[in-house]
N, C-alpha and C positions, 0 to 999 in steps of 0.2 A: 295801710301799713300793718302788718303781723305785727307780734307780740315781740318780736325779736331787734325788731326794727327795721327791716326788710321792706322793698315795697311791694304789694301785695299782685300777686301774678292775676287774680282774677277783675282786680281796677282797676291797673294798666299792665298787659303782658308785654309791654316793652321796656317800660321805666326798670326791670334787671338790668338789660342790656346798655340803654341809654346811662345810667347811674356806674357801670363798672368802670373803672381804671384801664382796663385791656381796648371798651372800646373809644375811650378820651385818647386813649394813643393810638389808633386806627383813623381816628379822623383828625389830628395834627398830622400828620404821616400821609395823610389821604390834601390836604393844605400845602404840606410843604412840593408833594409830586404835582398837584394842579397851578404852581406858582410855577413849578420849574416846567410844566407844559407850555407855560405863555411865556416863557423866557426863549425854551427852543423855539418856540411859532414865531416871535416876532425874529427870532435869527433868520431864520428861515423862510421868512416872508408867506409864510400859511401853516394852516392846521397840522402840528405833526400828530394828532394823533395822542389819548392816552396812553395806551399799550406802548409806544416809541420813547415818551416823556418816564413811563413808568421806568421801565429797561434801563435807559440810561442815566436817571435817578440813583438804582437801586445801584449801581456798577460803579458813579461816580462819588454820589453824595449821601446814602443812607449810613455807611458805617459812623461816617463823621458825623452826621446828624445823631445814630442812638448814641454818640459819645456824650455829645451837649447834653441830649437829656437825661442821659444816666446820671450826669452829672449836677443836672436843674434842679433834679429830684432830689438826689443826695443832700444840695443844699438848705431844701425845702425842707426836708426830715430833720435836718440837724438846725435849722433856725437860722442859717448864715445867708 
């Protein structure tokens, strides 16, 4: 850890990236589109494919999704 309280890029140059907020919601987001990959696969009786799960993720179900969490969060910050 630096002096600042940082974790220090030369003991782990990844523990920045693991430890941000940007990439905790990169892989909820990256969770919620490989759930909805095996949602379409089993409609569909085989592998659609991420790129296809992504797509149609991102077209049906992401707005609704950063709504929840804007909102998760808000609650979070405000203690409710």
């Amino acid at each position: 850890m630096s002096k600042a309280g940082t974790p220090s890029l030369t003991a782990d140059p990844n523990a920045v990236f693991r430890n941000s907020a940007l990439y905790r919601e990169f892989l909820l987001e990256r969770e919620e589109i490989l759930r909805h990959k095996w949602y379409l696969s089993e409609q569909a009786g085989l592998d659609v494919g991420f790129e296809k799960a992504l797509l149609d993720w991102i077209v049906k179900h992401r707005a609704a999704w950063r709504c929840q969490r804007e909102n998760a969060l808000a609650k979070e910050k405000t203690g409710g």
